[in-house]
Every structure is written in C-alpha cells, then in structure tokens.
DSSP file (Angstrom, degrees, kcal/mol; ACC not computed):
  #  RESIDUE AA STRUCTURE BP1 BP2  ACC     N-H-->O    O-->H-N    N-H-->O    O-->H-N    TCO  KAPPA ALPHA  PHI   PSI    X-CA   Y-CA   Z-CA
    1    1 A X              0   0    0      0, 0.0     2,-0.6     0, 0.0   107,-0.1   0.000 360.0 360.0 360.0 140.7    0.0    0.0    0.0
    2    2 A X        -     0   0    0    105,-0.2     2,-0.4   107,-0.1   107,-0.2  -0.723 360.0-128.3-120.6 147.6    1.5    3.2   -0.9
    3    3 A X  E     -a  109   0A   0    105,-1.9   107,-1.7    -2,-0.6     2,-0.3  -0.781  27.1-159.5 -79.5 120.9    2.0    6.1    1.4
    4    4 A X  E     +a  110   0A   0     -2,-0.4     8,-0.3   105,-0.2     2,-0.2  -0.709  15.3 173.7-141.3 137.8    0.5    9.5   -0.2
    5    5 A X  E     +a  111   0A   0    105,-1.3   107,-2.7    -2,-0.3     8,-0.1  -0.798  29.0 126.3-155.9 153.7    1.6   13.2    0.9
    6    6 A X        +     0   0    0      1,-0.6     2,-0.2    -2,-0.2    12,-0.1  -0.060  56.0  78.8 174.1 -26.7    1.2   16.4    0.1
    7    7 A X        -     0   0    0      1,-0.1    -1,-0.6     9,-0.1     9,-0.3  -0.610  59.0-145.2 -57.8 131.3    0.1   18.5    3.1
    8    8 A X  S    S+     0   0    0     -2,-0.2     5,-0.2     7,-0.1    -1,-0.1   0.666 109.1  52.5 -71.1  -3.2    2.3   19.6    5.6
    9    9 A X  S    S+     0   0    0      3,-0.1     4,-0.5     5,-0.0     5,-0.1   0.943  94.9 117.2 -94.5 -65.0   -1.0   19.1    8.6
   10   10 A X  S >  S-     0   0    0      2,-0.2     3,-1.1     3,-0.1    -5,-0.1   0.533  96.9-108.6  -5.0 152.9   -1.0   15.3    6.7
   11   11 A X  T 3  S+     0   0    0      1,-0.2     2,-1.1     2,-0.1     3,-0.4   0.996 127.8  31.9 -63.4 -61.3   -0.1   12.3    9.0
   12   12 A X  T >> S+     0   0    0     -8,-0.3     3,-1.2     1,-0.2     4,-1.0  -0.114  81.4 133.0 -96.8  48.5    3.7   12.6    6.5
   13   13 A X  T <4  +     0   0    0     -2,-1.1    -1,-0.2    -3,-1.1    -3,-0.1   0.323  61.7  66.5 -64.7   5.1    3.4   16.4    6.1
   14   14 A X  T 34 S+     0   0    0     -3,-0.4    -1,-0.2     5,-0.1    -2,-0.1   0.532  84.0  64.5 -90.2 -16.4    6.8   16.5    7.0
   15   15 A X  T <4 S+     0   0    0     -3,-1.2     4,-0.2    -8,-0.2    -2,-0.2   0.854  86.3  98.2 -83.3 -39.1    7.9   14.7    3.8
   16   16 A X  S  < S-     0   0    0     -4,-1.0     3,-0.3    -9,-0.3    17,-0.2  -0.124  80.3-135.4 -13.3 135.0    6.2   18.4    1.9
   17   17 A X  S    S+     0   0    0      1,-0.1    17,-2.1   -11,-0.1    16,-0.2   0.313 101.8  79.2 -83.1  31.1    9.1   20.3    1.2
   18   18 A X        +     0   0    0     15,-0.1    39,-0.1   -12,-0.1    -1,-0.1   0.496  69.8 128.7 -87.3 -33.0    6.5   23.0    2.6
   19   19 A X  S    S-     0   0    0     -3,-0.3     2,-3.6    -4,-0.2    14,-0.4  -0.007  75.4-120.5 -61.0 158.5    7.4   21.7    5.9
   20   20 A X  S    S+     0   0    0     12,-0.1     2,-0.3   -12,-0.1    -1,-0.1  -0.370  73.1 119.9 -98.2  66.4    8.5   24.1    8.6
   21   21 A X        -     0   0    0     -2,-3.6    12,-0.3    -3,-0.1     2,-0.1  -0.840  53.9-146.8-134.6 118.0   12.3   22.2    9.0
   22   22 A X        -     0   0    0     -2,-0.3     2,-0.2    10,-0.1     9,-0.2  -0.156  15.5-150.2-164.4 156.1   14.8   24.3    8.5
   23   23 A X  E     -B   30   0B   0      7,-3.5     7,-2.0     9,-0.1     2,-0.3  -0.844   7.0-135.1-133.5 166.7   18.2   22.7    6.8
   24   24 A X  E     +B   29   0B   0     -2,-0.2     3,-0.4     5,-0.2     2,-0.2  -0.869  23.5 173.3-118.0  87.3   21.9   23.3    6.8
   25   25 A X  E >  S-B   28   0B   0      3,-1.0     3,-4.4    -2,-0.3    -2,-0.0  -0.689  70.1 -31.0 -99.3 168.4   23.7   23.3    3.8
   26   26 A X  T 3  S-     0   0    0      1,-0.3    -1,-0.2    -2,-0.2     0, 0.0   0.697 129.4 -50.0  -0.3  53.4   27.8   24.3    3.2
   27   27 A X  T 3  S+     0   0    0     -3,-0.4     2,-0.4     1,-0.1    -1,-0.3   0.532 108.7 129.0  95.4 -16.1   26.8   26.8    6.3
   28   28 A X  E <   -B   25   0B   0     -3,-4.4    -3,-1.0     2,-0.0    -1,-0.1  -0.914  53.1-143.6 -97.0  92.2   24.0   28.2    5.1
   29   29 A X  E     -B   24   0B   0     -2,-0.4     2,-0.5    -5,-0.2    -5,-0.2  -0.109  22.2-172.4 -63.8 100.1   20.8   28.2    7.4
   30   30 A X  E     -B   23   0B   0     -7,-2.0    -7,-3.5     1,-0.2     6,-0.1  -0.950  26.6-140.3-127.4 139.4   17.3   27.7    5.1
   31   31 A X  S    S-     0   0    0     21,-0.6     2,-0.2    -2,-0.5    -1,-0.2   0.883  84.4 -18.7 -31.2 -63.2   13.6   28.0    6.5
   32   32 A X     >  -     0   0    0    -10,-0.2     4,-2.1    20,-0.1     5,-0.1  -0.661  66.0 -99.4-141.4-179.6   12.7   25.0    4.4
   33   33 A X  H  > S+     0   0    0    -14,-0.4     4,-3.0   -12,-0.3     5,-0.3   0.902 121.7  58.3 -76.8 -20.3   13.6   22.8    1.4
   34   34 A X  H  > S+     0   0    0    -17,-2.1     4,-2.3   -15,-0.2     5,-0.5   0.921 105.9  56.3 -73.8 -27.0   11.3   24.4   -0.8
   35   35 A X  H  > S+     0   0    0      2,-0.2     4,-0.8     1,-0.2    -1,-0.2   0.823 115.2  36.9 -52.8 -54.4   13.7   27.8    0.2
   36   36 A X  H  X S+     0   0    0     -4,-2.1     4,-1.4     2,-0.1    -1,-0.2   0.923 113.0  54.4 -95.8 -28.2   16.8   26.2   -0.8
   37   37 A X  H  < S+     0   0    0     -4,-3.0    -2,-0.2     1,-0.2     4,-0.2   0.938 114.3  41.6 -53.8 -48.4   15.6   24.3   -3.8
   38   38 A X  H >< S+     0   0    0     -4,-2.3     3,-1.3    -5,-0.3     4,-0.2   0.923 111.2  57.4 -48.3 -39.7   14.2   27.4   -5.3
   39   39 A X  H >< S+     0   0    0     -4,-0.8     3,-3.1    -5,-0.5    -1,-0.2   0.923  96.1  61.1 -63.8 -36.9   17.0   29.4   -4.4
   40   40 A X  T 3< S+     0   0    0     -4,-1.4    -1,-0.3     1,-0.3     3,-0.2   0.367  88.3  71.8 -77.7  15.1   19.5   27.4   -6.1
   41   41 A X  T <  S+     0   0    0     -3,-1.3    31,-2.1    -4,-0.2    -1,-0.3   0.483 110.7  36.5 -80.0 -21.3   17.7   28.0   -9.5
   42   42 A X  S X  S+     0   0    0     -3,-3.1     3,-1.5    -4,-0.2     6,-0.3   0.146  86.9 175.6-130.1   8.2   19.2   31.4   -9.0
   43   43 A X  T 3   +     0   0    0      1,-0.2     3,-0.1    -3,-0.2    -3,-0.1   0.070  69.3  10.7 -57.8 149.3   22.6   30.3   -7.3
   44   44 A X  T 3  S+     0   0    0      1,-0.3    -1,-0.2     2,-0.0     2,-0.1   0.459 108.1  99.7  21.9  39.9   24.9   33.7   -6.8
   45   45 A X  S <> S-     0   0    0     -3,-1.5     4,-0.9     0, 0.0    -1,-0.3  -0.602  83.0-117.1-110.9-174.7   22.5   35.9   -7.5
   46   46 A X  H  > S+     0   0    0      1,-0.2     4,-0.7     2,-0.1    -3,-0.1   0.243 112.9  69.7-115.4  42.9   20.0   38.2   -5.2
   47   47 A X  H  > S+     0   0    0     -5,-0.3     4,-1.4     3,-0.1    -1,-0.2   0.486 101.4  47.0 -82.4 -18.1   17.2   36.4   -6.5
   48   48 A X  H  > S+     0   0    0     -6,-0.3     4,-3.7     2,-0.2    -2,-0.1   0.936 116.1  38.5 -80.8 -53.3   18.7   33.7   -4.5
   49   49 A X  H >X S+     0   0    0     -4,-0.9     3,-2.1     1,-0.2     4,-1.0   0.986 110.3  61.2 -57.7 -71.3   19.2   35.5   -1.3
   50   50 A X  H >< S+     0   0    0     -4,-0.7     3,-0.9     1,-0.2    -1,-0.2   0.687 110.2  46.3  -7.9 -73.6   15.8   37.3   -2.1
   51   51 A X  H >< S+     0   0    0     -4,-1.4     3,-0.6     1,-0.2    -1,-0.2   0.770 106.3  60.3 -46.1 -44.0   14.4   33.4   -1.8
   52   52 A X  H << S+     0   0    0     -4,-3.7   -21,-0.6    -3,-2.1    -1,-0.2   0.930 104.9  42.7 -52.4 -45.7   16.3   32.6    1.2
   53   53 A X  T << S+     0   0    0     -4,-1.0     2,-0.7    -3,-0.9    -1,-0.2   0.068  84.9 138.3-105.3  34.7   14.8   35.0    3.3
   54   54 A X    <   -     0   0    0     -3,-0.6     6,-0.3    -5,-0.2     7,-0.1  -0.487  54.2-132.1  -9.5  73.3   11.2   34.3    2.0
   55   55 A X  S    S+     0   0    0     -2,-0.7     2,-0.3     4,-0.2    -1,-0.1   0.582  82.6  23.8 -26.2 -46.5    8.8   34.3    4.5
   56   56 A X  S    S-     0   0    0    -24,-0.0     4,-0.4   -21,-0.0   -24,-0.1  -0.552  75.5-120.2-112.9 176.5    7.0   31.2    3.7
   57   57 A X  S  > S+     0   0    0     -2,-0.3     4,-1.0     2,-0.2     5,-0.1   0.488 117.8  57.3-103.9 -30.5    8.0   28.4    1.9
   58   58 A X  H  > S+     0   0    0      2,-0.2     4,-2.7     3,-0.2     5,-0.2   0.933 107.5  52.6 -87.0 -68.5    4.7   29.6   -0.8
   59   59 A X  H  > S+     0   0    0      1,-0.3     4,-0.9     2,-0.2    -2,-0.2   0.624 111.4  42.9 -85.1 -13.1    6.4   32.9   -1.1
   60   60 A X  H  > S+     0   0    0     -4,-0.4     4,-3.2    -6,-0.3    -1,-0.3   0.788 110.0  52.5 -55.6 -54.8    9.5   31.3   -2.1
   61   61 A X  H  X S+     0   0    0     -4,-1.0     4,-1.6     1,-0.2     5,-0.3   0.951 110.7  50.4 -61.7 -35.5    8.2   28.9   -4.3
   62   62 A X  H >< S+     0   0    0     -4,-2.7     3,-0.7     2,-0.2     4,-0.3   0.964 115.0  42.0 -50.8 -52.3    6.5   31.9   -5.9
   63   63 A X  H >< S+     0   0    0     -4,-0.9     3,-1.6     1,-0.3    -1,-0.2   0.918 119.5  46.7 -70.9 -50.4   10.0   34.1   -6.2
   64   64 A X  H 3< S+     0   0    0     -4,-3.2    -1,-0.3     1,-0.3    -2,-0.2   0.576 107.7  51.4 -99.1  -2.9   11.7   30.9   -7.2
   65   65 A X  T << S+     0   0    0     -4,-1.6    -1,-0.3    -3,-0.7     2,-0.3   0.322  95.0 114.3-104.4  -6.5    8.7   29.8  -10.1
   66   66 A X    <   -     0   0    0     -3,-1.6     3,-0.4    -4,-0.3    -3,-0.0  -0.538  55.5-159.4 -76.4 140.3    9.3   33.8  -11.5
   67   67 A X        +     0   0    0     -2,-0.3    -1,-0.2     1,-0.2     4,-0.1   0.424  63.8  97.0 -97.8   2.1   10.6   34.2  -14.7
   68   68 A X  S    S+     0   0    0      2,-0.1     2,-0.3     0, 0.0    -1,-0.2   0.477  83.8  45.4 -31.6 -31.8   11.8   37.5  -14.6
   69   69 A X  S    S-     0   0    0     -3,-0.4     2,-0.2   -22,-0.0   -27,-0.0  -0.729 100.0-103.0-132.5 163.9   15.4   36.7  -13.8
   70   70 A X        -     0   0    0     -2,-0.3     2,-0.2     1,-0.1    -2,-0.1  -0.703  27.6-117.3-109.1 142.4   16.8   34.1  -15.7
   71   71 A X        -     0   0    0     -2,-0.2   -29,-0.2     1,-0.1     2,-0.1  -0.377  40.0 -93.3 -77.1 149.4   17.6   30.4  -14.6
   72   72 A X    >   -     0   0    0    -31,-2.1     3,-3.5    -2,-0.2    -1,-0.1  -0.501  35.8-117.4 -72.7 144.9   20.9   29.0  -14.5
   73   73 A X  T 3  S+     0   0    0      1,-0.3     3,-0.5    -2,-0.1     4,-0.2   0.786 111.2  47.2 -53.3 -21.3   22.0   27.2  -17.6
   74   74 A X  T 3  S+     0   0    0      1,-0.2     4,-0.4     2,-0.1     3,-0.3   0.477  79.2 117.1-105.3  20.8   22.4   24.0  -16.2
   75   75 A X  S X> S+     0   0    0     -3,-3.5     4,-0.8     1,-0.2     3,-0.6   0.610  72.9  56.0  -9.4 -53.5   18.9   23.7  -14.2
   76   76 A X  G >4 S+     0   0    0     -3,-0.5     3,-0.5     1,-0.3     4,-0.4   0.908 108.3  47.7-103.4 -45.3   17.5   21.2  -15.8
   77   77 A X  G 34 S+     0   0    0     -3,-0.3    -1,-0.3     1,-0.2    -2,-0.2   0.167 119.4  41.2   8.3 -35.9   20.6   18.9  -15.0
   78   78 A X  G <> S+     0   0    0     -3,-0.6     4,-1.6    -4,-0.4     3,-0.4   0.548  81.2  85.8 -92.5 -59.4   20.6   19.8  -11.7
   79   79 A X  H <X S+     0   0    0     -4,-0.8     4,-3.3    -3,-0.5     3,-0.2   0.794  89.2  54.7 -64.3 -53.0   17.6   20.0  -10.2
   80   80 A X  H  > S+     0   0    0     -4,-0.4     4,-0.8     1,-0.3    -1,-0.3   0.750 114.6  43.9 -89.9 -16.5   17.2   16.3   -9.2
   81   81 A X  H >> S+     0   0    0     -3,-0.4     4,-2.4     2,-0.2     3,-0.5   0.863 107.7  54.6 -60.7 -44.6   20.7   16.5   -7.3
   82   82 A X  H 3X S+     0   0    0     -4,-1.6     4,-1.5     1,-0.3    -2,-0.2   0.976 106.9  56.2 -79.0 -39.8   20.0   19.5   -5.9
   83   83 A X  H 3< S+     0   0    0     -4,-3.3     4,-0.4     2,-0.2    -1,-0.3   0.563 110.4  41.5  29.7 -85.8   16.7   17.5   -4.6
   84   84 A X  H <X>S+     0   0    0     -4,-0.8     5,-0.7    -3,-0.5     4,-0.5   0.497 109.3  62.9 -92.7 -26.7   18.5   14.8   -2.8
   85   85 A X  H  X5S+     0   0    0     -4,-2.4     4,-2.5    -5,-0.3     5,-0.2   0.881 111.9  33.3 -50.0 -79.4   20.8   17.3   -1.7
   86   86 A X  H  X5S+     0   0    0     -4,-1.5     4,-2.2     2,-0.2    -1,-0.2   0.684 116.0  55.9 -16.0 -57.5   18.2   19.1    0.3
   87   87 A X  H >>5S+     0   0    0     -4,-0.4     3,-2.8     1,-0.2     4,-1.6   0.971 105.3  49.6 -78.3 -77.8   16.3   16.1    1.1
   88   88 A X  H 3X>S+     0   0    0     -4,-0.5     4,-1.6     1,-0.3     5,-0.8   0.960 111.4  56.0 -22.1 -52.0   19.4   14.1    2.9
   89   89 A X  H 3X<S+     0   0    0     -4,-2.5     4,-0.9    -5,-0.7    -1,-0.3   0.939 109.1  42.4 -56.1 -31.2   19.9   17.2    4.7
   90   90 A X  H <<5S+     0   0    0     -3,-2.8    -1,-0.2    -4,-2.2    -2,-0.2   0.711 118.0  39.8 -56.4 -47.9   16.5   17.4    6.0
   91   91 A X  H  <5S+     0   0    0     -4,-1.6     7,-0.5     1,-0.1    -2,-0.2   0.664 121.5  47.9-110.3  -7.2   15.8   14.0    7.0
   92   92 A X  H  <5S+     0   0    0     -4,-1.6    -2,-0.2    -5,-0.4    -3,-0.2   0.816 112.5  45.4 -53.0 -38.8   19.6   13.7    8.4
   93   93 A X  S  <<S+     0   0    0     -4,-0.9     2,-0.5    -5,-0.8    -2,-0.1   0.455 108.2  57.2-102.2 -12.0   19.8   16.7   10.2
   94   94 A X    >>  -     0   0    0      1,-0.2     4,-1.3    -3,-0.2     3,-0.6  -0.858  69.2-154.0-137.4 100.7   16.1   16.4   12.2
   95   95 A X  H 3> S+     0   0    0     -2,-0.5     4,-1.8     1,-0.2    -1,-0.2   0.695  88.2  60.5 -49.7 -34.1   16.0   13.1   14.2
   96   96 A X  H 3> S+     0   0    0      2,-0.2     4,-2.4     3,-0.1     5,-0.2   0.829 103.7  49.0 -31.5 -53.8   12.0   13.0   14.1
   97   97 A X  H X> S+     0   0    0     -3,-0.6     4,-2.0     1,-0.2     3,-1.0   0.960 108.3  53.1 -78.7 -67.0   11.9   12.8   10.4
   98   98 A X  H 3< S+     0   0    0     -4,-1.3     4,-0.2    -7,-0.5    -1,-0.2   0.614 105.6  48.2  -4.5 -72.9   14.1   10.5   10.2
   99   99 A X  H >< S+     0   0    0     -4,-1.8     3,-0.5     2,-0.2    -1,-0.2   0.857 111.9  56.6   3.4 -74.2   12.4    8.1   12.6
  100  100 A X  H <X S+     0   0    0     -4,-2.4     4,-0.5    -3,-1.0    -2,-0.2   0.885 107.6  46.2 -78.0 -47.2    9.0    8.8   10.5
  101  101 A X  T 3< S+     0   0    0     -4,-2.0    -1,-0.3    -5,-0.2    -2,-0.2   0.631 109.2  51.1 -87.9  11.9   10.5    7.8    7.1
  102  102 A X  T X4 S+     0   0    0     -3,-0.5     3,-1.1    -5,-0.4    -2,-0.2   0.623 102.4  58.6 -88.7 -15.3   12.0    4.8    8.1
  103  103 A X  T 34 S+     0   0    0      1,-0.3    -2,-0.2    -4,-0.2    -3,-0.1   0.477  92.9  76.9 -81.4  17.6    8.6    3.6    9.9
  104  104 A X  T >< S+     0   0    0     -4,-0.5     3,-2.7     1,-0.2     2,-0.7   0.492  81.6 179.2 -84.8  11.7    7.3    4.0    6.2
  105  105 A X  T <   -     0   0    0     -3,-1.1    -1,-0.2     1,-0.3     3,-0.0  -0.492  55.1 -19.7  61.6 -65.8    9.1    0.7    5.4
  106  106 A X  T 3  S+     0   0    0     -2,-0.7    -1,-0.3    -3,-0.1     2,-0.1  -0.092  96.8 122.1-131.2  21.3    8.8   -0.5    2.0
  107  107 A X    <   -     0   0    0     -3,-2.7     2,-0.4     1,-0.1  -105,-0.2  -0.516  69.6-107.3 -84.4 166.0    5.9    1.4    0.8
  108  108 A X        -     0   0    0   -107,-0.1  -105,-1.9    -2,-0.1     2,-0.5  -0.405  29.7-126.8 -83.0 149.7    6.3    3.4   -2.0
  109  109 A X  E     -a    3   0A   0     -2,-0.4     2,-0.4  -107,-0.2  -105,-0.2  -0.711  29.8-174.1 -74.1 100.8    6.4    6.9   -1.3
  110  110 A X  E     -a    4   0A   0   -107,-1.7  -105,-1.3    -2,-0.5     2,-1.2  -0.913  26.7-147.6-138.2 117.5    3.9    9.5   -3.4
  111  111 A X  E     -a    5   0A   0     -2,-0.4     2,-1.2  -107,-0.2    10,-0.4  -0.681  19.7-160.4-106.9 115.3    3.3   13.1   -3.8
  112  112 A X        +     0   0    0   -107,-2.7     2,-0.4    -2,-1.2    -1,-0.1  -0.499  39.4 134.4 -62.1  82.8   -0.3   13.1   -4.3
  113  113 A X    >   -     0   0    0     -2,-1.2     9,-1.5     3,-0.3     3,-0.8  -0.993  51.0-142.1-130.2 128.2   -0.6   16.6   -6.0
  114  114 A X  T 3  S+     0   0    0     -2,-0.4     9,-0.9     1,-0.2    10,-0.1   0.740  91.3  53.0 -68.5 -12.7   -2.6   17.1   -9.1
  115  115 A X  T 3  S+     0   0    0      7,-0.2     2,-0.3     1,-0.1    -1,-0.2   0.326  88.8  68.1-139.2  58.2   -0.3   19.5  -10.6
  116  116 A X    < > +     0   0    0     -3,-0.8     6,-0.8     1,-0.1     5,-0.5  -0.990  39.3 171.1-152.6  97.1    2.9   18.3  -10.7
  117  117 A X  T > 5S+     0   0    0     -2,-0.3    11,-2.0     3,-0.2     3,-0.7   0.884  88.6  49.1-109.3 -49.4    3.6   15.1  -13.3
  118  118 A X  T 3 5S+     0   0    0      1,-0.2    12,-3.1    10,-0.2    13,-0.2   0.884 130.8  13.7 -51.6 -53.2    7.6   15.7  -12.4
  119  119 A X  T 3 5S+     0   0    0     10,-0.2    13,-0.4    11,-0.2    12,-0.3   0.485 135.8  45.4-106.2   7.2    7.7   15.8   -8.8
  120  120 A X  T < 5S-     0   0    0     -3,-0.7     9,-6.4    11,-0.1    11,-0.2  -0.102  84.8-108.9-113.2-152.4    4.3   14.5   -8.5
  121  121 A X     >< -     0   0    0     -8,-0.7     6,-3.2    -5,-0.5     4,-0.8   0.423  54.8-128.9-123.6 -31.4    2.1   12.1   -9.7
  122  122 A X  T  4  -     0   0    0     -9,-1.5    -7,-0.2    -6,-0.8    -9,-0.1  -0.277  36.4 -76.6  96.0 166.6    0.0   14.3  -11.7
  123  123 A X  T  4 S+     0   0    0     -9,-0.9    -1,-0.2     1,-0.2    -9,-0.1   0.482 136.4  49.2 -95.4  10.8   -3.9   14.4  -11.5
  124  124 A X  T  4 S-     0   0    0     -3,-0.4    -1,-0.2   -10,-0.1    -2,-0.1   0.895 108.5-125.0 -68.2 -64.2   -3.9   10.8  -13.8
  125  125 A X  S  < S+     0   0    0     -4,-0.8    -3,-0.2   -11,-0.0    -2,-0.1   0.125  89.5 102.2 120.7  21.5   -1.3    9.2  -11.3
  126  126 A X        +     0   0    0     -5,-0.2    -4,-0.2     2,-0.0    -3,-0.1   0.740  52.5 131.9 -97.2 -11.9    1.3    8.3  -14.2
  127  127 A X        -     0   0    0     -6,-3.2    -9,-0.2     1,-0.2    -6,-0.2   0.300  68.8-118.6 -37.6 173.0    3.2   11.3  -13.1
  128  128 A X        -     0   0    0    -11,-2.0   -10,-0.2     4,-0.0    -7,-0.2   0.656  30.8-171.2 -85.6  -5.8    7.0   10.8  -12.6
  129  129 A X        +     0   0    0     -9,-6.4     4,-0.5   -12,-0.6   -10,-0.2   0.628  21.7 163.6 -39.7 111.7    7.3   11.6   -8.8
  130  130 A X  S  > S+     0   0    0    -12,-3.1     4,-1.3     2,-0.1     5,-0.2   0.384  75.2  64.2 -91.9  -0.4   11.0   11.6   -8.7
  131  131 A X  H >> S+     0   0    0    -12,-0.3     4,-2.5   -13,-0.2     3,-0.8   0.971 111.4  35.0 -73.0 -47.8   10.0   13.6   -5.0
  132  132 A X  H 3> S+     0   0    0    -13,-0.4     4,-2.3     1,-0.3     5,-0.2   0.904 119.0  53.4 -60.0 -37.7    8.4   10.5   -3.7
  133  133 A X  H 34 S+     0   0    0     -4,-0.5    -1,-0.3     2,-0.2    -2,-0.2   0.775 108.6  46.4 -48.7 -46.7   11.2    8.5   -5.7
  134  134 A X  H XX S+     0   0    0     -4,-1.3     4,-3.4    -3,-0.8     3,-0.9   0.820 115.3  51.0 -87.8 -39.6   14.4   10.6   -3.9
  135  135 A X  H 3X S+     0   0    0     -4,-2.5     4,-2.0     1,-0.3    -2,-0.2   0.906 105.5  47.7 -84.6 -24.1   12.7   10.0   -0.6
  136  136 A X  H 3X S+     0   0    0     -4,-2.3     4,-0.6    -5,-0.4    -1,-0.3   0.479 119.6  49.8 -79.1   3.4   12.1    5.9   -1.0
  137  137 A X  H <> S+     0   0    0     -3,-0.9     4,-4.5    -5,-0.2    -2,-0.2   0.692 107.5  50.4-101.7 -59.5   16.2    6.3   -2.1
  138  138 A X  H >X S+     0   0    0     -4,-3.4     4,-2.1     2,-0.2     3,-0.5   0.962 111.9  46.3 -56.5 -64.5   16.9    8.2    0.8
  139  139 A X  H >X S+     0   0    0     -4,-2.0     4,-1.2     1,-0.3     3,-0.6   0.823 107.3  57.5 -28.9 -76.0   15.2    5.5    3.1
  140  140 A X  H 3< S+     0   0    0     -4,-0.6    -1,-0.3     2,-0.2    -2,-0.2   0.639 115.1  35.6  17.5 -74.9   16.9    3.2    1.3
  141  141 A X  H XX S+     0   0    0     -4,-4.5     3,-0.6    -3,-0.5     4,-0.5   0.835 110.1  61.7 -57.4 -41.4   20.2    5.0    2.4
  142  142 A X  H XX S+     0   0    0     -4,-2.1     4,-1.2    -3,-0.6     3,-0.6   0.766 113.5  32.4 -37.3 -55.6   19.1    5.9    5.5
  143  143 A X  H 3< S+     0   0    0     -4,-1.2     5,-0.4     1,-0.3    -1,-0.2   0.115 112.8  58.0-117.5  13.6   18.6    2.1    6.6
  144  144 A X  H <4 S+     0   0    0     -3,-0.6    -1,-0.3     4,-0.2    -2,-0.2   0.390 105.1  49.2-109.0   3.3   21.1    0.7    4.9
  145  145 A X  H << S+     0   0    0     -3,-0.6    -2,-0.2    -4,-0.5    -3,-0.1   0.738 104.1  60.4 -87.4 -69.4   23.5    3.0    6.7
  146  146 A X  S  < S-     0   0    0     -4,-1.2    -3,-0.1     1,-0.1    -2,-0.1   0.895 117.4-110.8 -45.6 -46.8   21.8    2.0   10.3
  147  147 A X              0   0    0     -4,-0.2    -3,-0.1     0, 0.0    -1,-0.1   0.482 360.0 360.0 114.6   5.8   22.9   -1.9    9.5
  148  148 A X              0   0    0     -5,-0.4    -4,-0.2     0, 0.0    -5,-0.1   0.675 360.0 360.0 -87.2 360.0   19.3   -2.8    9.1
C-alpha cells in the first residue's frame, strides 16, 4: 500500500518540502527545502538570497517559479541532485523525520498533488514523482546505513 503526501497538517506532512524544518547546507541556514531548492535556481544571485529569506516556503516557491530573472544554464541537469541534496539534509539533520520515514518501510512513497507530473504524480497518477522517488532512495540510504 502506498504512502500518499502532500500537506504539511498530513499524518507525513513533513515529507512536503513545505514543511516548517529548516536545513543546513555548506553553512547556510534555510527555513525550508522548498527555500533552498528554489534558491538554487538562482545560485549567486539576489534572486537567491531574495528566496532565502522568503517568509513562507509559498512565497519562495512563488519568487523561485518567476521568470523574470533568468535560470541557471544548467537547471534542468541539476535540479534532481540538488533535490537529494536538500532532502538528505533534512531527514539527516532532524531526528524525528528520520524516525518517520523509516517507519514508512517498503511502501512506496507518493506526492499526491494534481499539478505536478515531475515531482508528482499528476492528477492521472502516471506522473514521474521523482519527490516520492528521492525520498524511497533516501530511506533506502538511511537504513542501509543503520545496518538494518
């Protein structure tokens, strides 16, 4: 049976990157993952910074879905690294989450959102979710790491 997200109030609203967890990358403090994934669309600009200090995680994704400022060339390339980056950091760094996506076990992993066939499932369900995908990888690492 597969385990379905997409709210952060959801029983695995913590897997969102909407969730209210704040990460550490190379030193750098962000609210959330959607905060540093967006930002890094934008990497050493202050469209980036601009994203960092976001208020919400929606008002980031907003800054960071504008097209105003131009993406960096290699985005598309990118994106699912920068991803797993994020996401290790997330569910390493916050012993809770952790916990909560290893008692997901072997189910597969899904973010149920109807508009999103890349990091979703799409409102069919054929979507690609590589999010649900990175996090049943992460698990993966996670517990094979532990010795289980």
């Amino acid at each position: 049976m597969a385990i379905r997200f997409f709210s952060v109030t959801g029983e695995f609203g913590a897997f969102s990157n909407f969730s209210l967890h704040p990460i550490r990358v190379a030193g750098v403090r962000w609210p959330t993952v959607e905060h540093f994934f967006q930002a890094n669309k934008f990497v050493g600009t202050e469209q980036a910074e601009l994203i960092r200090r976001a208020r919400t995680p929606a008002i980031a994704a907003k800054l960071g879905r504008s097209r105003r400022v131009t993406l960096r060339r290699d985005w598309e390339s990118v994106k699912v690294d920068v991803m797993r980056q994020a996401l290790a950091a997330k569910f390493e760094q916050h012993d809770d989450l952790r916990v909560l996506l290893l008692s997901t076990g072997t189910e597969a992993l899904i973010e149920d959102t109807d508009e999103d066939v890349f990091w979703g499932c799409g409102s069919d369900g054929r979507g690609r979710n590589e999010l649900g995908r990175l996090l049943v990888e992460l698990r993966e690492r996670l517990r094979s790491s532990r010795g289980d």
